[in-house]
ChimeraX commands (.cxc) that place a marker at each C-alpha (Angstrom):
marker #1 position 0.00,0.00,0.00 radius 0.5
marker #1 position 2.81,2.27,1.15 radius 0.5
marker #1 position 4.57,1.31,-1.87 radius 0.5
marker #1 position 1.97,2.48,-4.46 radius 0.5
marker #1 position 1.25,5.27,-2.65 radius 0.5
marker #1 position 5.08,6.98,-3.47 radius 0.5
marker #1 position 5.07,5.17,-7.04 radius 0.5
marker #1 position 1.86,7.09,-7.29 radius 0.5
marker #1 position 3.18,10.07,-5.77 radius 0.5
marker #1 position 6.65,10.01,-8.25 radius 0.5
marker #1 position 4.37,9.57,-11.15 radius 0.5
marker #1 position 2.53,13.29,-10.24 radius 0.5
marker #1 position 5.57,14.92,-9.32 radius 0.5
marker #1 position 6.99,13.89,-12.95 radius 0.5
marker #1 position 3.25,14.70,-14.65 radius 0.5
marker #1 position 3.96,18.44,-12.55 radius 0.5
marker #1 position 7.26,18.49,-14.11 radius 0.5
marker #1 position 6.43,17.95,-17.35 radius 0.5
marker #1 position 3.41,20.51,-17.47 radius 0.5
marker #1 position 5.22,23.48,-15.86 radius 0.5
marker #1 position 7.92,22.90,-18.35 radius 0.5
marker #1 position 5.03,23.32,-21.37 radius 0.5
marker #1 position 3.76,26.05,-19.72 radius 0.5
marker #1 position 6.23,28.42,-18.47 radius 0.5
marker #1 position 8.74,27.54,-21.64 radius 0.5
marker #1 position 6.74,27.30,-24.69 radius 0.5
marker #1 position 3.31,28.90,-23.51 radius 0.5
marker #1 position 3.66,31.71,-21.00 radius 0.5
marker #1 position 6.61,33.77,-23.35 radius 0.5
marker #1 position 4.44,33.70,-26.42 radius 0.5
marker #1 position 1.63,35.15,-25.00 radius 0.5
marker #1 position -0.33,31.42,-25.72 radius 0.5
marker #1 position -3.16,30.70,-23.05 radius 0.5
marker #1 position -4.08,27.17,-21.99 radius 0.5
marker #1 position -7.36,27.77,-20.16 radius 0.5
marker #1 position -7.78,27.98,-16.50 radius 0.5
marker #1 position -5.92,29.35,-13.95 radius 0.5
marker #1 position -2.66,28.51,-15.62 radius 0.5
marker #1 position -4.40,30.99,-18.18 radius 0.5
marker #1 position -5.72,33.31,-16.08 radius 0.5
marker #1 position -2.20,33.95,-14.48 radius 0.5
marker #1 position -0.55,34.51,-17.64 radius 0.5
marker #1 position -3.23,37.09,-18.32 radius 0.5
marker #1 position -2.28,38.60,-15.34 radius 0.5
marker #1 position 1.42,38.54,-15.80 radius 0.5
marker #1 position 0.72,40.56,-19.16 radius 0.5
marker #1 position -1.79,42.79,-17.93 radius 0.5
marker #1 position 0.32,44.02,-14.66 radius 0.5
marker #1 position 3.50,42.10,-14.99 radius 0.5
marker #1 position 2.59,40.08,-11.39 radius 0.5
marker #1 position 4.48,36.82,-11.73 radius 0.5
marker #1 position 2.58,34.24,-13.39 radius 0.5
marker #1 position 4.19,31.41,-10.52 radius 0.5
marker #1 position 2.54,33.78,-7.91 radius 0.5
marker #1 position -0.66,34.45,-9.36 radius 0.5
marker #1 position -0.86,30.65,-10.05 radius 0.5
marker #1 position -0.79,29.48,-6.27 radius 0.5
marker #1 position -3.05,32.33,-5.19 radius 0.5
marker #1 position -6.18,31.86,-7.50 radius 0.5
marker #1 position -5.73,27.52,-6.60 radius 0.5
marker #1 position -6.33,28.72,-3.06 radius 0.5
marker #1 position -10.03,29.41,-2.85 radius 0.5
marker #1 position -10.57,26.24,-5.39 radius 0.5
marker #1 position -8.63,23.73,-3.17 radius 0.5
marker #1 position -11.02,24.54,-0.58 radius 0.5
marker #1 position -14.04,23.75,-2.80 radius 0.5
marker #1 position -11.96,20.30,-3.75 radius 0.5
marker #1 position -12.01,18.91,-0.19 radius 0.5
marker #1 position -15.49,19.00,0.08 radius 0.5
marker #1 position -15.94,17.99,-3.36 radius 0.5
marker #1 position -12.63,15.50,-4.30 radius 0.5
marker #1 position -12.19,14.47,-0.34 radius 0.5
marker #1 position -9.15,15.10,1.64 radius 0.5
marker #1 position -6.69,12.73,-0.49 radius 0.5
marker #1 position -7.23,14.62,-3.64 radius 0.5
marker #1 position -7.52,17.70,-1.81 radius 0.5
marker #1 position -3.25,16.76,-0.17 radius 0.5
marker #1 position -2.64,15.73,-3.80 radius 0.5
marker #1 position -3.83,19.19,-4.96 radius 0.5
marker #1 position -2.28,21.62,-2.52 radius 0.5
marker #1 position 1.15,19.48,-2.93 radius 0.5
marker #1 position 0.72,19.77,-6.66 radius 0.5
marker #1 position -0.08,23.35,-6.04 radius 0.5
marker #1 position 2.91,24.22,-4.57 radius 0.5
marker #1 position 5.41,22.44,-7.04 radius 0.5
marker #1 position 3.78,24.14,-10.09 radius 0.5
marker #1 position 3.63,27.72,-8.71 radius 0.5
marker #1 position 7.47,27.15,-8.04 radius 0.5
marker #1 position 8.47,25.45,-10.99 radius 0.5
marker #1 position 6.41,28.13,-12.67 radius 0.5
marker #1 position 7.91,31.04,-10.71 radius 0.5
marker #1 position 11.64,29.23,-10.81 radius 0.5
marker #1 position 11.38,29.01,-15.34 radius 0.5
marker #1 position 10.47,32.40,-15.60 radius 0.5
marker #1 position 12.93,33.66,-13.44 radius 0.5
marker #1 position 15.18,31.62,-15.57 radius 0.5
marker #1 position 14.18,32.88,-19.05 radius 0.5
marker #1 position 13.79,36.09,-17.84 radius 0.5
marker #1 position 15.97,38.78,-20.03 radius 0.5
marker #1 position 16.98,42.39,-20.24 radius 0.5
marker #1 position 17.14,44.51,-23.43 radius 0.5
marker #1 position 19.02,47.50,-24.77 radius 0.5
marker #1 position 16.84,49.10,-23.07 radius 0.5
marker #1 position 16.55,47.94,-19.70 radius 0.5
marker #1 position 13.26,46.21,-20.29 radius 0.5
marker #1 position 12.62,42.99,-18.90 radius 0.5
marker #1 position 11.28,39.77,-21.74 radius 0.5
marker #1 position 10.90,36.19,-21.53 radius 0.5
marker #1 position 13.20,34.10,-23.68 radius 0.5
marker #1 position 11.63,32.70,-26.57 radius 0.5
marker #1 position 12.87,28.96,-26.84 radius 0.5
marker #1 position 11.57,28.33,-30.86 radius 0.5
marker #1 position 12.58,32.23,-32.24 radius 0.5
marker #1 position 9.23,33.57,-33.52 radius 0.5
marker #1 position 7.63,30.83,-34.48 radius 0.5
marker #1 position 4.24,30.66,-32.98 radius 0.5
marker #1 position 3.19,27.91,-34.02 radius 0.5
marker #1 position 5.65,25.70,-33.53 radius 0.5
marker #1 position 4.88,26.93,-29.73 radius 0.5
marker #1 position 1.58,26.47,-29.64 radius 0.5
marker #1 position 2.44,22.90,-30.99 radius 0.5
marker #1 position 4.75,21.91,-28.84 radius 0.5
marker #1 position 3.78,23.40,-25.01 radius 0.5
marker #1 position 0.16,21.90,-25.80 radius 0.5
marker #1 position 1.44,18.31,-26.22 radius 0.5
marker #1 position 4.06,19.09,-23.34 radius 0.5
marker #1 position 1.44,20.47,-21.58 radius 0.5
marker #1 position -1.21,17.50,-21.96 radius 0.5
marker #1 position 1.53,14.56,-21.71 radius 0.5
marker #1 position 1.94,16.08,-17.69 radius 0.5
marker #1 position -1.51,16.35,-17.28 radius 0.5
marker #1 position -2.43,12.85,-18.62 radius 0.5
marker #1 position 0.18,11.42,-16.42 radius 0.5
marker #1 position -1.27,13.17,-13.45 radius 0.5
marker #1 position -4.57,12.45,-14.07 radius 0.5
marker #1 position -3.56,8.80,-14.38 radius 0.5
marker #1 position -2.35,8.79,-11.01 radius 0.5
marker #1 position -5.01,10.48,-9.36 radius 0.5
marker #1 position -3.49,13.57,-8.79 radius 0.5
marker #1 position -4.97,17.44,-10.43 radius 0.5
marker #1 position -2.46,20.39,-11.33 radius 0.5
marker #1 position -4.82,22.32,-9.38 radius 0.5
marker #1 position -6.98,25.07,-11.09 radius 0.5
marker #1 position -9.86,24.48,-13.30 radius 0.5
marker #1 position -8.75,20.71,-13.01 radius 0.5
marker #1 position -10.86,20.66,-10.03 radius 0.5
marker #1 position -14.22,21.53,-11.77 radius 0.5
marker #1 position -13.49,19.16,-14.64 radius 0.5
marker #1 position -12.81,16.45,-12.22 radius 0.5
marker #1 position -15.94,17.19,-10.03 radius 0.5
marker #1 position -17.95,17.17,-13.04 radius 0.5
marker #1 position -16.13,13.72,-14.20 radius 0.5
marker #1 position -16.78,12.18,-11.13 radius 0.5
marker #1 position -20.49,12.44,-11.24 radius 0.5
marker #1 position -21.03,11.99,-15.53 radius 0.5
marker #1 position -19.59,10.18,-17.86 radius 0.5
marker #1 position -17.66,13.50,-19.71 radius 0.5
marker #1 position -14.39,12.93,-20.49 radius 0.5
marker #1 position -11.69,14.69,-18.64 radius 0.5
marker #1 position -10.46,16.22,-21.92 radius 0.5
marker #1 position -14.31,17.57,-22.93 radius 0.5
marker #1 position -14.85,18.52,-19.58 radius 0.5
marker #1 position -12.06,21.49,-19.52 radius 0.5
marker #1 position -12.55,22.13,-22.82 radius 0.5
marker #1 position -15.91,23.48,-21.64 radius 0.5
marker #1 position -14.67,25.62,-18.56 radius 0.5
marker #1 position -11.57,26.90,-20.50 radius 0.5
marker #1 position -13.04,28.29,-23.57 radius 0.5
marker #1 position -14.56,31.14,-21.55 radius 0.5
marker #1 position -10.68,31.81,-20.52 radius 0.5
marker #1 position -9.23,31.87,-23.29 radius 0.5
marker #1 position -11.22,34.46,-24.89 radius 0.5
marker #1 position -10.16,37.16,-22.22 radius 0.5
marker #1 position -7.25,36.92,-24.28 radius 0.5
marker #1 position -8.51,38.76,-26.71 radius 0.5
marker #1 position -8.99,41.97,-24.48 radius 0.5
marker #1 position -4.88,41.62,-23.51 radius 0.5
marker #1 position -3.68,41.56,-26.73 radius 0.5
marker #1 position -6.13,42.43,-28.90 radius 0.5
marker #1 position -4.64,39.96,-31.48 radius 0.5
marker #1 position -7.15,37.78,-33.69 radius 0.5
marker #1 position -4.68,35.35,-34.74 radius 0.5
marker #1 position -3.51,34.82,-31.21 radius 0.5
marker #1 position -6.80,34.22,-30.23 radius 0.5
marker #1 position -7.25,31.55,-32.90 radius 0.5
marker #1 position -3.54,29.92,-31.82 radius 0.5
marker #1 position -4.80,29.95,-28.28 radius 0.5
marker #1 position -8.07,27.70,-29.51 radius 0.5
marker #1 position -5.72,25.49,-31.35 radius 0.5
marker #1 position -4.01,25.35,-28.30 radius 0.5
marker #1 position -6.84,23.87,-26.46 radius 0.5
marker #1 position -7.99,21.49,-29.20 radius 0.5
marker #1 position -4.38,19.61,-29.21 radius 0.5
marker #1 position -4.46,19.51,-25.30 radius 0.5
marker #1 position -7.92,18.16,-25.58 radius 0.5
marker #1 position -7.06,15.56,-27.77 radius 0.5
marker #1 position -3.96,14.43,-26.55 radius 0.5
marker #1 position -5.04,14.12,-23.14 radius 0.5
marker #1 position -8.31,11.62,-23.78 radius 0.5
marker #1 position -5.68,10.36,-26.27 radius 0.5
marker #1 position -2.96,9.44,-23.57 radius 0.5
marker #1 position -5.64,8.72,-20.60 radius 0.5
marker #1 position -7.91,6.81,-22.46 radius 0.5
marker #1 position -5.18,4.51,-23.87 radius 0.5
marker #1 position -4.23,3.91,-20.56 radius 0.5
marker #1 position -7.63,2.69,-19.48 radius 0.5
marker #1 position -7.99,0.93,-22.53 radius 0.5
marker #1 position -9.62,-2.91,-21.92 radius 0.5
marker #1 position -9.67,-6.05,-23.97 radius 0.5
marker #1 position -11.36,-8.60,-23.89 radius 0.5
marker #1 position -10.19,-12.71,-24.66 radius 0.5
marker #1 position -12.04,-15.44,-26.17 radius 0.5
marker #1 position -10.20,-18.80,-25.56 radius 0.5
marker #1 position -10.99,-21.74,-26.51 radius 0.5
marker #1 position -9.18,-24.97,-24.84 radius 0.5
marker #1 position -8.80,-28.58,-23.73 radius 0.5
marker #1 position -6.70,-27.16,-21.09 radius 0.5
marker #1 position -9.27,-24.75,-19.82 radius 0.5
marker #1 position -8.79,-25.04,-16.20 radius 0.5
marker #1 position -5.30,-24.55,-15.93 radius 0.5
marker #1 position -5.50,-21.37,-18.18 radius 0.5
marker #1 position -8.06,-19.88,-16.13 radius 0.5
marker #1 position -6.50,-20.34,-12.51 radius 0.5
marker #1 position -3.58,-18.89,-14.16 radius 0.5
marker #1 position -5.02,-15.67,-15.29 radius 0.5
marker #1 position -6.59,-15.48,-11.72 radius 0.5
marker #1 position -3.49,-16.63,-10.03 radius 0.5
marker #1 position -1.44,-14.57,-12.23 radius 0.5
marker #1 position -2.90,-11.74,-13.88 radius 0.5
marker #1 position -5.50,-11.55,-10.93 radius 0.5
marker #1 position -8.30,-11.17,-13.96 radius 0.5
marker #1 position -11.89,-12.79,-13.11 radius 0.5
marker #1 position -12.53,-15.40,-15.93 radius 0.5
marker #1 position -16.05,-16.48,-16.94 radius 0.5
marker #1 position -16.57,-20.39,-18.47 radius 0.5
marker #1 position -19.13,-20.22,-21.40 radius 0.5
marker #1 position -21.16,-23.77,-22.21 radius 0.5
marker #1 position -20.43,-23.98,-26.23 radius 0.5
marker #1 position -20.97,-26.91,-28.76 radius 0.5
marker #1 position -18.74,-26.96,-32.01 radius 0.5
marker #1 position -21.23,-27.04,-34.73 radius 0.5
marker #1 position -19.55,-29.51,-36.90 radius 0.5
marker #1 position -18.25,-32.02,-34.57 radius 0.5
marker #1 position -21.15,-31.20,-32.01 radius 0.5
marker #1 position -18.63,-31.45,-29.33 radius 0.5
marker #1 position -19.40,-29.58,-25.93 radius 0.5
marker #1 position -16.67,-26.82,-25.51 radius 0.5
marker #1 position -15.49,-24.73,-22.64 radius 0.5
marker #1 position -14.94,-20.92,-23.78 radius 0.5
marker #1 position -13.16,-18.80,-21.50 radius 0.5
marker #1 position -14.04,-15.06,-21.36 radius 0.5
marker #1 position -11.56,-12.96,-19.52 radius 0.5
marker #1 position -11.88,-8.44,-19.60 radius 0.5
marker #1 position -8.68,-7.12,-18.92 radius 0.5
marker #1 position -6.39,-4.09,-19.22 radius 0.5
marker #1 position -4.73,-3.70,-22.63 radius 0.5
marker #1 position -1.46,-3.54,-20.47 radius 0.5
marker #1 position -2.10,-6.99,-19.11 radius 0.5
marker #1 position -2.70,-9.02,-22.57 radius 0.5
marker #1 position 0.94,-9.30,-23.27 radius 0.5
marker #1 position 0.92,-11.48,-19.99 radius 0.5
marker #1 position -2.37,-13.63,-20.78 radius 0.5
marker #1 position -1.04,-14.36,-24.20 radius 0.5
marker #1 position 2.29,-15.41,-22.75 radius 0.5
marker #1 position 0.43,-17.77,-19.86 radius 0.5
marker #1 position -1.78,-19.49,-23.01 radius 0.5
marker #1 position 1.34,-20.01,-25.11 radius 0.5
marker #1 position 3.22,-22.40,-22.37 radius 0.5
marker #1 position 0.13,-23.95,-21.37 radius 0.5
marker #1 position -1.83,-24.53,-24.42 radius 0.5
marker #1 position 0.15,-23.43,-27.55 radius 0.5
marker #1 position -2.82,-24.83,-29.80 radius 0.5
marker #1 position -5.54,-22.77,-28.01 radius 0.5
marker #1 position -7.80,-20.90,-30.33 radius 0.5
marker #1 position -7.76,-17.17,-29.03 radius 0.5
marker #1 position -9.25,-13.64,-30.10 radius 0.5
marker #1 position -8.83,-10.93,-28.51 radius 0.5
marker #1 position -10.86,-7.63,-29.26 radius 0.5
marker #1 position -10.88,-4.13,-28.12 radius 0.5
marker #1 position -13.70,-2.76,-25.97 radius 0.5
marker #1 position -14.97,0.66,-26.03 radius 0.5
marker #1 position -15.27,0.73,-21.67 radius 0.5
marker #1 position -15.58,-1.85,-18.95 radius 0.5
marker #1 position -17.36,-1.10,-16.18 radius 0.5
marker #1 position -17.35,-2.94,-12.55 radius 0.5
marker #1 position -15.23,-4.26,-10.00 radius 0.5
marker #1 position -11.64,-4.07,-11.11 radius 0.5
marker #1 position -12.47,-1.39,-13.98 radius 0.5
marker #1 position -13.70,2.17,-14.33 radius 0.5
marker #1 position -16.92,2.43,-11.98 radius 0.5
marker #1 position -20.74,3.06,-13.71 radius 0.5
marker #1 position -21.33,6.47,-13.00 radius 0.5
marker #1 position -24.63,8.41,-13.55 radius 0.5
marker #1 position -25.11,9.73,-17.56 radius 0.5
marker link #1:1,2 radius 0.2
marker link #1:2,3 radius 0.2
marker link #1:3,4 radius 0.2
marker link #1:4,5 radius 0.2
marker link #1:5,6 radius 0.2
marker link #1:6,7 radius 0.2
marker link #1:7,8 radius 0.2
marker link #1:8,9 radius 0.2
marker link #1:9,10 radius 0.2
marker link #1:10,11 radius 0.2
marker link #1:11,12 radius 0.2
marker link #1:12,13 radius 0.2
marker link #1:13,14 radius 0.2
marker link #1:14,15 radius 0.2
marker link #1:15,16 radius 0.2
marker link #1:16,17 radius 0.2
marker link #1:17,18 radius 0.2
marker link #1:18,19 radius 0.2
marker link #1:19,20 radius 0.2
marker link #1:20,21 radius 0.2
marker link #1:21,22 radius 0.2
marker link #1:22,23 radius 0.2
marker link #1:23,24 radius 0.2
marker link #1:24,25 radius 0.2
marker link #1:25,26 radius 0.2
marker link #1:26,27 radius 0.2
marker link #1:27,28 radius 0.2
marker link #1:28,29 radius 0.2
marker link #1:29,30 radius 0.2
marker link #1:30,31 radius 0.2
marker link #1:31,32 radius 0.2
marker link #1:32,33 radius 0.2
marker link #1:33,34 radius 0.2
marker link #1:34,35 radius 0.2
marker link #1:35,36 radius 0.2
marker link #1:36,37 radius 0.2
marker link #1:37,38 radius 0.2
marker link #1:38,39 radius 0.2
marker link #1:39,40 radius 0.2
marker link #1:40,41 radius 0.2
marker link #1:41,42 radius 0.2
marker link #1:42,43 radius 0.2
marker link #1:43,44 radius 0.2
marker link #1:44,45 radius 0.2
marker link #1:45,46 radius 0.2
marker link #1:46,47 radius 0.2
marker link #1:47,48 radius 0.2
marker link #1:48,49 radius 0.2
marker link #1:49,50 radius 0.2
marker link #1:50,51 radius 0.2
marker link #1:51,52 radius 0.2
marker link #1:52,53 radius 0.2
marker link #1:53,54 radius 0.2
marker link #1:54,55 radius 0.2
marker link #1:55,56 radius 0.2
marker link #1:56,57 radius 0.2
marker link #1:57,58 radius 0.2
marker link #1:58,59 radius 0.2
marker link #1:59,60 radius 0.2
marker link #1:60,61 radius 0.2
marker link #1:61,62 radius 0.2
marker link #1:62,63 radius 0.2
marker link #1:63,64 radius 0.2
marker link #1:64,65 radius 0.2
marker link #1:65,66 radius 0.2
marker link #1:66,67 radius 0.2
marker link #1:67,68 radius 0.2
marker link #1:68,69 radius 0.2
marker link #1:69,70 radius 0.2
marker link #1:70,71 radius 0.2
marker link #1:71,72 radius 0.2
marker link #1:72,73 radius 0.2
marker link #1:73,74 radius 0.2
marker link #1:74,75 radius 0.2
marker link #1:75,76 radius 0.2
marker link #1:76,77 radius 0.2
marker link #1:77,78 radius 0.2
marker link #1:78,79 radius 0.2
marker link #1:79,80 radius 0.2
marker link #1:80,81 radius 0.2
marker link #1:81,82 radius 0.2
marker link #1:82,83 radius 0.2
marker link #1:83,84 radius 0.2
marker link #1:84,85 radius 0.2
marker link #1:85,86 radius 0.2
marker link #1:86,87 radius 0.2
marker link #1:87,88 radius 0.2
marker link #1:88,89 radius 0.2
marker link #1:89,90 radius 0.2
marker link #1:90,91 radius 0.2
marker link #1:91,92 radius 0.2
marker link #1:92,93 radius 0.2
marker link #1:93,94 radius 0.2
marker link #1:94,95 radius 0.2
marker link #1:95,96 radius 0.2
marker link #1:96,97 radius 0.2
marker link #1:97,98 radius 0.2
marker link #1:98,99 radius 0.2
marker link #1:99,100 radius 0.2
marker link #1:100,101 radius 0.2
marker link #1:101,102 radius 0.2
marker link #1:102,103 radius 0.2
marker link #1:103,104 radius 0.2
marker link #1:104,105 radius 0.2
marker link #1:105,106 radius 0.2
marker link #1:106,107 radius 0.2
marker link #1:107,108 radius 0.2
marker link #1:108,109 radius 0.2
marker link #1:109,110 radius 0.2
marker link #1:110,111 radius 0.2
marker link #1:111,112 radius 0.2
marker link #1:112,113 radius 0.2
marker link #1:113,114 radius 0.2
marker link #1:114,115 radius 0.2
marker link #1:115,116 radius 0.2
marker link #1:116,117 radius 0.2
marker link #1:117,118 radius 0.2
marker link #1:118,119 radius 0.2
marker link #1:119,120 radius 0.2
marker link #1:120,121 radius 0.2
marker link #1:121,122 radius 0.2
marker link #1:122,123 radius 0.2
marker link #1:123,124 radius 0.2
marker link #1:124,125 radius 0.2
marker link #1:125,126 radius 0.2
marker link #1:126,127 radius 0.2
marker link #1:127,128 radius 0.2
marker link #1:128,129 radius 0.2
marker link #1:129,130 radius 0.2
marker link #1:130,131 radius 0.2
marker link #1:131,132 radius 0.2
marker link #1:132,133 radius 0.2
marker link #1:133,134 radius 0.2
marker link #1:134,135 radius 0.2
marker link #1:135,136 radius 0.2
marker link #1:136,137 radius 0.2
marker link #1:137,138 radius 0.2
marker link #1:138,139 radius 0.2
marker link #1:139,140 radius 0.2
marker link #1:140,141 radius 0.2
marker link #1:141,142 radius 0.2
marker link #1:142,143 radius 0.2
marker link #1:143,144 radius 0.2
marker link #1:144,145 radius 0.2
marker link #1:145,146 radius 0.2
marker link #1:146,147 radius 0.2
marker link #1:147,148 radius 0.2
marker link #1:148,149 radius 0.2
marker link #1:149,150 radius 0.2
marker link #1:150,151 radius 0.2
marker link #1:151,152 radius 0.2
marker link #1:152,153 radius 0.2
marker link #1:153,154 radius 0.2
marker link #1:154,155 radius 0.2
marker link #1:155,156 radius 0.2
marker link #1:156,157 radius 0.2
marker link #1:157,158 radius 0.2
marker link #1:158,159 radius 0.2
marker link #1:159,160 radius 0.2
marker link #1:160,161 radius 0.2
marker link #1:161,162 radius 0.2
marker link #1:162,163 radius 0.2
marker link #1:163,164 radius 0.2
marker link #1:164,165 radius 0.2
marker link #1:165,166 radius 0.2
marker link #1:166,167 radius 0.2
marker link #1:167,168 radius 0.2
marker link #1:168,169 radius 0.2
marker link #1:169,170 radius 0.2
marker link #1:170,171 radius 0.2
marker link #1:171,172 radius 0.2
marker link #1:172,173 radius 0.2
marker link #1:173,174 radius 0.2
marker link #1:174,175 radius 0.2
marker link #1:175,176 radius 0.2
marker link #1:176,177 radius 0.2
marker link #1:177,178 radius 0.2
marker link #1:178,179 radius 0.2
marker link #1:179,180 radius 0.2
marker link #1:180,181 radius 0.2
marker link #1:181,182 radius 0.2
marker link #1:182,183 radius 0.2
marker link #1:183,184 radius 0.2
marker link #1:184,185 radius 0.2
marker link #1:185,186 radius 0.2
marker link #1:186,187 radius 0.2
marker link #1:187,188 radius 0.2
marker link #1:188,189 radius 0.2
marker link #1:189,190 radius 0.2
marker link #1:190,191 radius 0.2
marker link #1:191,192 radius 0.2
marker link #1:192,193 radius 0.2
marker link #1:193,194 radius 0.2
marker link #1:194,195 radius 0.2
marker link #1:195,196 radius 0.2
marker link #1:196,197 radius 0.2
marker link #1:197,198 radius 0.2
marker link #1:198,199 radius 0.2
marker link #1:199,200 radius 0.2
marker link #1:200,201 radius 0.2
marker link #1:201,202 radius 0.2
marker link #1:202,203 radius 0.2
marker link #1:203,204 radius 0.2
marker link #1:204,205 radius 0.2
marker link #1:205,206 radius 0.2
marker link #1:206,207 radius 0.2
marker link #1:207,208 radius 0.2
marker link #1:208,209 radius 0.2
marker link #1:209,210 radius 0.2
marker link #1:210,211 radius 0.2
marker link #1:211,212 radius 0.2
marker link #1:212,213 radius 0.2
marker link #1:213,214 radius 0.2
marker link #1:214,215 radius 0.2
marker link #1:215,216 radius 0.2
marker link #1:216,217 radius 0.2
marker link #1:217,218 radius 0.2
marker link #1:218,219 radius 0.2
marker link #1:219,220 radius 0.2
marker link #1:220,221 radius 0.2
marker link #1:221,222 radius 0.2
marker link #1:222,223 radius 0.2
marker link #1:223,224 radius 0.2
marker link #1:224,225 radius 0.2
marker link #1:225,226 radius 0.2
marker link #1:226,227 radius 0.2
marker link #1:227,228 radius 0.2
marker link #1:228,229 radius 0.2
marker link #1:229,230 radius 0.2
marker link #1:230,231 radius 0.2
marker link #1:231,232 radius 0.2
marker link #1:232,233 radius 0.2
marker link #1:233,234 radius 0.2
marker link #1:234,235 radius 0.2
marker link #1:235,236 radius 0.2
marker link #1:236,237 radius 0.2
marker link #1:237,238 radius 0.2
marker link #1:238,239 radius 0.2
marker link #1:239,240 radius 0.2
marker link #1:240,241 radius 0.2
marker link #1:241,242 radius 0.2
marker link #1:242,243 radius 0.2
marker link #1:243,244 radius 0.2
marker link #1:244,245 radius 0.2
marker link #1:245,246 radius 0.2
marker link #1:246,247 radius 0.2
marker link #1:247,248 radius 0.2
marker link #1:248,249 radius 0.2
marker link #1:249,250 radius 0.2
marker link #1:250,251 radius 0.2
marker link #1:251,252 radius 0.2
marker link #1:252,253 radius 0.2
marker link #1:253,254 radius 0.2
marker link #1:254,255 radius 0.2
marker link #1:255,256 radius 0.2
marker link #1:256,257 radius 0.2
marker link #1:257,258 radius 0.2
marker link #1:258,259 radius 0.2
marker link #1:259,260 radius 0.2
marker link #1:260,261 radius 0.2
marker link #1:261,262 radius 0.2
marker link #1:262,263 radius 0.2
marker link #1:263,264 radius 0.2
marker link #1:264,265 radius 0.2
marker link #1:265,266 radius 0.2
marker link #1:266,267 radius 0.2
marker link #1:267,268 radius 0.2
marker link #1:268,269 radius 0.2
marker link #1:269,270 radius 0.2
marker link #1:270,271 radius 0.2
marker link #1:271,272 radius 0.2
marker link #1:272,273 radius 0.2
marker link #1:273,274 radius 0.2
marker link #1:274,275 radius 0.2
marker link #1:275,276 radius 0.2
marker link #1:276,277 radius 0.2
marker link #1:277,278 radius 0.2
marker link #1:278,279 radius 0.2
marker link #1:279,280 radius 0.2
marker link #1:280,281 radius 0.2
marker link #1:281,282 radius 0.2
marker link #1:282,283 radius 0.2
marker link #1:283,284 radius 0.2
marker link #1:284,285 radius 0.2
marker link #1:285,286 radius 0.2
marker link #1:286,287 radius 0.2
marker link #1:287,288 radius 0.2
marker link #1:288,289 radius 0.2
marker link #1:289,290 radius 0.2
marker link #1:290,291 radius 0.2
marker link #1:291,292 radius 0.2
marker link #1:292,293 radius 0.2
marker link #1:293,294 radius 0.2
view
């Protein structure tokens, strides 16, 4: 238990990493909003020049509160933890990349030159991959995170569509900063490659298969997947239509993760077992996602 709870803690800490890294290199210095508070606090930085790090922790404050009633206390630890590592990490990069012209005004480094694009490209996916990895192991990056979470918890939205939802709103304030159109689009294009990738990474994680075996050794297979793989297995009554012969089919639901295993455990013990294995769109129940209300 103690064990999983670190590996689950690493796994955040690396998800925080990677998503301050998007943000504060490729986002913040180009002007390119995210959505949410992350968003919010670069609008700040360019509207006053209030560090975006600062802004960051202050704004999660009043929404961590809403998250332990909400998310419960674990969550809520996970958040204010997470919380504190991106404000600094935020606060520590811009710092960093922080330069001085010819004449004496201060700029943030621009990593890619001018190209905005190539930006907007690049600290979305950055930005996502941490997020998908925290999200994965239970953890938020505080911020509008929250809401989509709450409202994940209780309806099947994904957590992608979810913040899409509460951070278009954001991300046209931009407009009134920089009164840029083409910004403004970028910033939208931001959000649809976050979107994406994050369902994309999350959703591939959670991905679930399910196995169709038929064999004489039927037993053995299926007290290895439980002793093994520690899958469930279901034994189906068939009859071969040809040779009318009774048959025992095995039907096992599993992660996509695990097949690798359950293919290895049917090759030594039945090499001549007929298999198929299909993808399934969600598996719900003990062991999988839980059935939430539509």
């Amino acid at each position: 238990m103690i064990k999983e709870l670190i590996y689950s803690y690493v796994k955040i800490f690396i998800g925080l990493v990677i998503f301050s890294i998007g943000y504060a290199c490729f986002m913040l210095p180009y002007g390119i909003l995210s959505g949410g508070v992350s968003g919010i606090a670069a609008l700040i930085y360019y509207a006053t020049g209030f560090h975006a790090g600062y802004s960051y922790f202050l704004i999660n404050l009043g929404l961590i509160l809403m998250a332990w009633y909400t998310l419960g206390w674990r969550f809520c630890l996970r958040t204010i933890i997470a919380t504190i590592v991106v404000s600094f990490m935020i606060d520590y990069i811009q710092v960093s990349l922080t330069e001085v012209d010819a004449n004496g005004e201060e700029h943030l480094m621009r990593l890619v030159g001018d190209q905005l694009f190539m930006a907007c490209v690049i600290g979305a996916m950055v930005e996502a991959l941490g997020m998908a990895i925290i999200f994965l192991a239970g953890g938020s990056t505080g911020g509008t995170d929250i809401v989509a979470l709450t409202v994940n918890k209780y309806r099947n939205i994904s957590l992608g569509r979810a913040m899409l939802f509460v951070d278009i709103f954001v991300v046209a304030l931009s407009y009134l900063i920089f009164r840029d159109i083409e910004k403004l689009v970028v910033c939208y294009m931001t959000l649809f490659i976050s979107v994406n990738m994050i369902d994309y990474v999350v959703n591939g994680a959670r991905q679930s298969v399910q196995f169709t075996i038929i064999s004489e050794k039927y037993v053995e297979i299926a007290q290895a997947v439980c002793d093994q793989v520690d899958r469930g297995v279901t034994i189906l009554h068939g009859e071969g239509w040809y040779s009318k012969e009774s048959r025992q089919v095995l039907l096992i639901m599993a992660k996509k993760q695990e097949s690798r295993q359950i293919f290895q455990l049917i090759r030594i013990i039945d090499p001549h077992a007929f298999v198929t294995m299909s993808n399934v769109e969600g598996v719900f129940g003990e062991g999988f996602d839980k059935i939430k209300k539509g």
